[in-house]
C-alpha positions as CSV (number, residue, x, y, z in Angstrom):
1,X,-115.3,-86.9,110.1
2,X,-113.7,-87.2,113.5
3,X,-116.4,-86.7,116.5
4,X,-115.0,-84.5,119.0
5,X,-114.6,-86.3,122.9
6,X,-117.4,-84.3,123.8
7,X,-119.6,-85.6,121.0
8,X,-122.0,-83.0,119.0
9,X,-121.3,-79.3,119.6
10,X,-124.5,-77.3,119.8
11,X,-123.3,-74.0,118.9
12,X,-126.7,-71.2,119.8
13,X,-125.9,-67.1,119.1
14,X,-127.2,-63.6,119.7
15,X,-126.3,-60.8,118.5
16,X,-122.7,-60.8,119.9
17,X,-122.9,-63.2,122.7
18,X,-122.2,-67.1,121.5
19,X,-122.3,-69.9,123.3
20,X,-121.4,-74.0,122.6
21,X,-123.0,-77.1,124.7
22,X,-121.7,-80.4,124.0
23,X,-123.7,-83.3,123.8
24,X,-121.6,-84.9,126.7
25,X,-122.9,-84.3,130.3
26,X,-124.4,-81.0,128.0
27,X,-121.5,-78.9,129.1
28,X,-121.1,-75.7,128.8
29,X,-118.1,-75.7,126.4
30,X,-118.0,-72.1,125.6
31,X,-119.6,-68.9,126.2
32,X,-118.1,-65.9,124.8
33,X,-119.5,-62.0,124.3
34,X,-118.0,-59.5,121.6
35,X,-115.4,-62.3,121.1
36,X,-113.9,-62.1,125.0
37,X,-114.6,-65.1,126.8
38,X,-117.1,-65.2,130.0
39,X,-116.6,-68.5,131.2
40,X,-112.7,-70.7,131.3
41,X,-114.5,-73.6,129.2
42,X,-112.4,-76.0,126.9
43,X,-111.4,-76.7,123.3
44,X,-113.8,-78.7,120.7
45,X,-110.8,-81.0,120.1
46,X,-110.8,-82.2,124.4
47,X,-113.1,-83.3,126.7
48,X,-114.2,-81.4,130.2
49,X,-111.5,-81.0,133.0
50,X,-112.2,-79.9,136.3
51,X,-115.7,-80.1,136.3
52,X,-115.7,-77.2,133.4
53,X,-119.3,-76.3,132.6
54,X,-120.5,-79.7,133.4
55,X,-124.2,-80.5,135.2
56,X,-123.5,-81.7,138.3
57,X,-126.9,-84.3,139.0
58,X,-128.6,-86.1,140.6
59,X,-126.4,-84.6,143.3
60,X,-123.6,-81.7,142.9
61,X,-120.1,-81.5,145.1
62,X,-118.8,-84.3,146.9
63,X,-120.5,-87.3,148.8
64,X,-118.8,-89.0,151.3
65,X,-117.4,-92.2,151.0
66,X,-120.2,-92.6,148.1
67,X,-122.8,-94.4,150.7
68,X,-125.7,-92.9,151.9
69,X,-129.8,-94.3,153.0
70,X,-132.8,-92.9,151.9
71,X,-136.2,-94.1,153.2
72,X,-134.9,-97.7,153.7
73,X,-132.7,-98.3,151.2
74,X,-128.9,-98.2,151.0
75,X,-126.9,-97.0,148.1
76,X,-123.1,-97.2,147.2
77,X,-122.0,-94.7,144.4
78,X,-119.1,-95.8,142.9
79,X,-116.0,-93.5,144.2
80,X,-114.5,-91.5,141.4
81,X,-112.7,-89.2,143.6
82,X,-110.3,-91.4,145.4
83,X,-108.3,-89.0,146.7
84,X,-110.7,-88.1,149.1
85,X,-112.9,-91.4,149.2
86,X,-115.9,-89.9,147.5
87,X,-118.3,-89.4,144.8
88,X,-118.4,-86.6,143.3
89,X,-120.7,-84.5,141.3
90,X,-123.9,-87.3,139.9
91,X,-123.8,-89.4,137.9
92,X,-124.5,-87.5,134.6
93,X,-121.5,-85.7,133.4
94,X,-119.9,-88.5,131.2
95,X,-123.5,-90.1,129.3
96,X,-125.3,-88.3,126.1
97,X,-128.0,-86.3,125.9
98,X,-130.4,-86.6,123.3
99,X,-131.0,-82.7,121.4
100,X,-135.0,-81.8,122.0
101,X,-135.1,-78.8,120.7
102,X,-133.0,-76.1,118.7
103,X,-133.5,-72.6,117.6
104,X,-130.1,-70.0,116.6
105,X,-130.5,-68.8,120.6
106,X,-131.5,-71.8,122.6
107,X,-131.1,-75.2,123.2
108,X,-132.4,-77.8,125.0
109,X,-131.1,-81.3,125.7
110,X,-132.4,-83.8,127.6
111,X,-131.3,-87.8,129.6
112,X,-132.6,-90.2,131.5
113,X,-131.4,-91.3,135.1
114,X,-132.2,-94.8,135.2
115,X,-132.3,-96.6,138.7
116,X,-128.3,-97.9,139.0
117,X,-125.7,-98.5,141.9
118,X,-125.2,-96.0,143.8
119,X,-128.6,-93.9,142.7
120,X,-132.3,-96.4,142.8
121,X,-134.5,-93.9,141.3
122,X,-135.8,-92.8,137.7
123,X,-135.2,-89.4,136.8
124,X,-135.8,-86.9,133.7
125,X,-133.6,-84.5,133.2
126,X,-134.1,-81.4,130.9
127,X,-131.9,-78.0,130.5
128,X,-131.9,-75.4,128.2
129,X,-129.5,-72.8,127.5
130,X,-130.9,-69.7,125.9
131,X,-129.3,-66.3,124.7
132,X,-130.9,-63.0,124.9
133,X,-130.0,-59.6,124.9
134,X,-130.0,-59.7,129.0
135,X,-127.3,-62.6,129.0
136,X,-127.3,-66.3,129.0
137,X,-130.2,-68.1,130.8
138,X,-129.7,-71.9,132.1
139,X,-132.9,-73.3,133.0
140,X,-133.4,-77.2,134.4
141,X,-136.5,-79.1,134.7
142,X,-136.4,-82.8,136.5
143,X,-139.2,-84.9,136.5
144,X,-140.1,-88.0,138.7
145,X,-140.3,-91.1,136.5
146,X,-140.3,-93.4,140.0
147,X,-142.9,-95.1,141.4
148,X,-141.3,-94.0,144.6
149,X,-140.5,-90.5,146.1
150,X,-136.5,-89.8,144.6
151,X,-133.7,-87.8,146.5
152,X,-132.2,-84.7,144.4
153,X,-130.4,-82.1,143.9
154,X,-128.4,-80.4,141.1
155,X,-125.3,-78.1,140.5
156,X,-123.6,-76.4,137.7
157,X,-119.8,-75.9,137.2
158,X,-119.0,-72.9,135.2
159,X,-115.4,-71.0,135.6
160,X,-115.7,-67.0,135.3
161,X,-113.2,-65.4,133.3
162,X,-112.0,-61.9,132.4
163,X,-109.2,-63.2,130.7
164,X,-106.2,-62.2,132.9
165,X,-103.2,-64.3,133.9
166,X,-104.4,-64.5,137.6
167,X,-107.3,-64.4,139.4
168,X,-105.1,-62.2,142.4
169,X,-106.3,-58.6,141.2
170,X,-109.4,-59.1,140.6
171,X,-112.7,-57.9,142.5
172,X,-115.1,-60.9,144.0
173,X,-118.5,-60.5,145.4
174,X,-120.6,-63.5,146.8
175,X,-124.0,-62.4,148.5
176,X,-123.7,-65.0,150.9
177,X,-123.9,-64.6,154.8
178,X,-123.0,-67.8,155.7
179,X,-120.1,-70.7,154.7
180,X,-119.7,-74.0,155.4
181,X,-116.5,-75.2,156.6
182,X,-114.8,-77.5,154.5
183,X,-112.3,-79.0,156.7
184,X,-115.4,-80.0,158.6
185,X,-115.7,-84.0,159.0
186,X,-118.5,-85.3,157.0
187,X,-122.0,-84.8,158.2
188,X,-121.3,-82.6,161.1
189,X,-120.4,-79.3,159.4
190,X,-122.6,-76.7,160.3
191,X,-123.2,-73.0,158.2
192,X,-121.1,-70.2,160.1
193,X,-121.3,-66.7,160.0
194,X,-119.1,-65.3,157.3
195,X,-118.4,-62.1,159.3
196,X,-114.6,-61.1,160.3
197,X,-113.6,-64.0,158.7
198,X,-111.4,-64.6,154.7
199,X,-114.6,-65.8,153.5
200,X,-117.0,-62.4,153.3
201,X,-117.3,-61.4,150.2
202,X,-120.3,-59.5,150.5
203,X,-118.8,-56.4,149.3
204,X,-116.8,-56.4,146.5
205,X,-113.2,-57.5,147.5
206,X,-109.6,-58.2,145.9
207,X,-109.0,-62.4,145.7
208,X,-105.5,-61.5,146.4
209,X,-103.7,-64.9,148.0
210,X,-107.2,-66.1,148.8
211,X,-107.9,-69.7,148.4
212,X,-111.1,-70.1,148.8
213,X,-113.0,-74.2,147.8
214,X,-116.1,-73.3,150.2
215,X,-120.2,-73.8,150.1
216,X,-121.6,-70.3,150.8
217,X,-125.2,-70.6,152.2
218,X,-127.6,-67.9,153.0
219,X,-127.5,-66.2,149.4
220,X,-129.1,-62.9,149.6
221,X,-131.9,-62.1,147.0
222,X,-132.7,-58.8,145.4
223,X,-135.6,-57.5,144.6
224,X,-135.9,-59.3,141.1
225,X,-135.8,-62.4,143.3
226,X,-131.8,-63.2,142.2
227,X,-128.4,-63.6,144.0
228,X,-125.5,-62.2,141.9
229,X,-121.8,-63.0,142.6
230,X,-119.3,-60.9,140.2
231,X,-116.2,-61.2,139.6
232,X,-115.0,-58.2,138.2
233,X,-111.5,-55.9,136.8
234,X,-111.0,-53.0,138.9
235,X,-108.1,-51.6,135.9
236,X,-110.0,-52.5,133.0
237,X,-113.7,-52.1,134.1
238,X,-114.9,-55.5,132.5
239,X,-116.9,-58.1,134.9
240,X,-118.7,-61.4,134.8
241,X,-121.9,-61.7,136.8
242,X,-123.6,-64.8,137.8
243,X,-127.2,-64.9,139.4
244,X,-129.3,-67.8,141.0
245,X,-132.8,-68.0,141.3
246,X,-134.8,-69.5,144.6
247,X,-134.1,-72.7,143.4
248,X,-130.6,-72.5,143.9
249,X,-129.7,-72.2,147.6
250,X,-126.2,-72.5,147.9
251,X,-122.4,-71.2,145.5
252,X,-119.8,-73.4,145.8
253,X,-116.5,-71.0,144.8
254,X,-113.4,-72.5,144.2
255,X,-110.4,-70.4,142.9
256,X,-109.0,-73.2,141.1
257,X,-105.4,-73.8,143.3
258,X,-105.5,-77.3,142.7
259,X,-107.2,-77.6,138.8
260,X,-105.3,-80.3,137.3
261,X,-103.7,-78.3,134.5
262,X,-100.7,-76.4,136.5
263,X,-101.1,-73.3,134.1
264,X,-104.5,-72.6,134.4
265,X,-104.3,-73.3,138.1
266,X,-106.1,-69.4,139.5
267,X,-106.7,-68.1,136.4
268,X,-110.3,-68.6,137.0
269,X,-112.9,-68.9,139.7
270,X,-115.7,-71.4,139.6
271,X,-118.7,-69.9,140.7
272,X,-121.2,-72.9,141.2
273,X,-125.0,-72.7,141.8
274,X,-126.0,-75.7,143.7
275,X,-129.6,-76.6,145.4
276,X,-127.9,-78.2,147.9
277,X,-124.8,-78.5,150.2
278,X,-122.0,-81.1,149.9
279,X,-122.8,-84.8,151.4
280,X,-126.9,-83.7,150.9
281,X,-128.4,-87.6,150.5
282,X,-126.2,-88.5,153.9
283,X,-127.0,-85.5,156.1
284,X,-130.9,-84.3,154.2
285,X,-130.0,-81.4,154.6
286,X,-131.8,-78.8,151.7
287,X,-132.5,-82.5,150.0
288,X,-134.9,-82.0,147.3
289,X,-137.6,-84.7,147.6
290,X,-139.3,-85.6,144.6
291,X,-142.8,-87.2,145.2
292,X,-143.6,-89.5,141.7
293,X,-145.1,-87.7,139.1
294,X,-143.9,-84.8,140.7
295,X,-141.1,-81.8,138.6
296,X,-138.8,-79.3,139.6
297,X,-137.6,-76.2,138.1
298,X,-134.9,-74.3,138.4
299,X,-132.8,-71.0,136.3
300,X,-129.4,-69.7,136.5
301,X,-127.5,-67.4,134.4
302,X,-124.5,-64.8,133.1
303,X,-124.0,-61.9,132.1
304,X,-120.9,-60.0,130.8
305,X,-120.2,-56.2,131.5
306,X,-117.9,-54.2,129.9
């Protein structure tokens, strides 16, 4: 039996919500409710594009020119983003992780970060997707292995759906007061105000021409101590939310204009949770600092409406 490129396909289910996560980078291949897709994921028989679903550690988004210093030491991250001279999204997309535990709604899968080029610290690294009748839960756990305090931080890269042609007439809402400017030159961009400016999306708003690859900071919490983004069909009533815990500081949103498959180019938008913002082990900034011995938590999830 051929092994799919993404190796073994953990398939977890409840009641009408189902959900796949590959043994490779343990993606988020699919997640599905009453057979309509939530998330733009990928087929069994290809491996991820675009970041799809991937876990984006020990550091999400891009880092520049792949070389940053942390407490006397200087690392060089190999560059897998040439186009831009940086390393981009960890180093733990591409390797196997070994199945710990398995019921018909949850899954957890675990790996190792061993001390390497480019990243000199040994990290464990658990998640677990889980179903219930609330939506899908993502929860990940890193643990300090090192002898040595370790520099962290983590993202996820899932792409909402409705499953319309184009992303143009449908609603988005991101609770976020504050952006990041991308054009910004490494190191010195600074959160600004998102007010009177094509980046507020704090109330639900069309996407329209809107291109939009930004770091939103300043996520707003509810009550239940969660940020929700949701993209949402204002013709057919059906939306996609996604919420972040405390853990999760920052959503990275990227309408998809330059996705490297020309037809699926704005037929989604990836709504990322991420702990920290782009370039985090150069500038510090919202850099988690694992003391040894020491573990981290953090939960995101979806849930489909309509």
């Amino acid at each position: 039996m051929q092994v799919p490129p993404s190796g073994e396909q953990h398939g977890i289910a409840h009641g009408d919500a189902e959900a796949v996560i590959t043994q490779v980078g343990a993606t988020l291949r699919r997640y599905s409710v009453g057979g309509q897709d939530v998330i733009d994921g990928f087929g069994a028989d290809a491996r991820a594009t675009d970041g799809r679903g991937q876990v984006l550690a020990p550091w999400p988004n891009r880092l520049t020119d792949g070389r940053y210093q942390y407490r006397g030491r200087t690392c060089q991250a190999p560059l897998n983003e040439v186009s831009r001279h940086d390393a981009i999204h960890g180093l733990v997309r591409w390797v196997d992780w070994t199945l710990v535990d398995r019921d018909p709604a949850a899954v957890t899968l675990a790996c190792a970060v061993r001390p390497q080029p480019g990243y000199e610290w040994h990290l464990h690294l658990r998640v677990t997707y889980a179903l219930d009748e609330s939506g899908l839960t993502v929860t990940l756990e890193a643990f300090n292995a090192d002898r040595d305090p370790a520099p962290f931080g983590v993202g996820f890269h899932p792409y909402l759906t409705l499953g319309t042609p184009s992303i143009d007439g449908l609603d988005l809402t991101v609770p976020a007061a504050a952006f990041i400017d991308p054009d910004a030159p490494a190191g010195l961009s600074k959160p600004s105000a998102v007010a009177e400016t094509p980046h507020d999306f704090r109330q639900p708003r069309r996407i329209g021409a809107v291109e939009l690859d930004v770091a939103y900071s300043d996520l707003v919490f509810g009550r239940d101590s969660r940020a929700s983004a949701r993209l949402a069909d204002p013709t057919g009533g059906r939306s996609v939310e996604l919420w972040v815990d405390h853990a999760f500081r920052y959503l990275m949103v990227y309408t998809g204009d330059q996705v490297g498959e020309p037809g699926r180019r704005r037929t989604a938008v990836a709504v990322e949770p991420m702990t920290c913002p782009p370039d985090a082990l150069r500038t510090g900034v919202d850099l988690i600092e694992l003391e040894p011995g020491a573990q981290w938590l953090g939960s995101w999830g979806l849930r489909s409406v309509g």
